[in-house]
C-alpha positions in Angstrom: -3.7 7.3 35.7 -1.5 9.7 34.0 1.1 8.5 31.3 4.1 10.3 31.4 4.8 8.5 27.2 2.0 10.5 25.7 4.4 12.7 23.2 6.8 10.1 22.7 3.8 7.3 22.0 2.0 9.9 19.9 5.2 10.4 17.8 6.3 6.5 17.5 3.1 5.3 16.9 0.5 7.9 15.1 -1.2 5.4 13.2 -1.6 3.3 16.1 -2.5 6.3 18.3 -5.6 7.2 15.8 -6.7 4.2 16.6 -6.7 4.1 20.3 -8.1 7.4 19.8 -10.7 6.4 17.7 -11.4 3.6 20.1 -12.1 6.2 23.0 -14.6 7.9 20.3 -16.7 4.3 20.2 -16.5 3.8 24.0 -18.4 7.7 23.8 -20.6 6.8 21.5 -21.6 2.9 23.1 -21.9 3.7 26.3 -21.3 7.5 27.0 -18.2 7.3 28.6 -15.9 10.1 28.0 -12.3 9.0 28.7 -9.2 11.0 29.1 -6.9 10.9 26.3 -4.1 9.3 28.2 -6.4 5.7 27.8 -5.8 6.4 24.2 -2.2 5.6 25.1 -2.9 2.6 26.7 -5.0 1.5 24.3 -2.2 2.2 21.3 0.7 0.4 23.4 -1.9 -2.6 23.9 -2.0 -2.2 19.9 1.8 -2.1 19.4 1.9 -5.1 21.9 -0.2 -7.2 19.9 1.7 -6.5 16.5 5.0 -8.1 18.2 3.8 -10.8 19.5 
């Protein structure tokens, strides 16, 4: 699934992003999955989610 909010999440949230990126890198490593990098951005939003609740 494509998200159209990549450069705007990348931008909002960087520090968040590293880690959605950096959870894409474990999934890799754990099970050898390589996911696109717009599941980082799902990841990152689940992040930002999370802080405001």
């Amino acid at each position: 699934m494509k998200n159209n909010l990549l450069w705007d999440i990348k931008r909002f949230y960087p520090k968040e992003f590293m880690a959605g990126k950096e959870a894409l890198n474990i999934i890799k490593q754990q099970f050898g999955i390589q996911l696109p990098e717009d599941e980082a951005d799902f990841i990152t939003m689940h992040i930002v989610e999370a802080q405001m609740n």
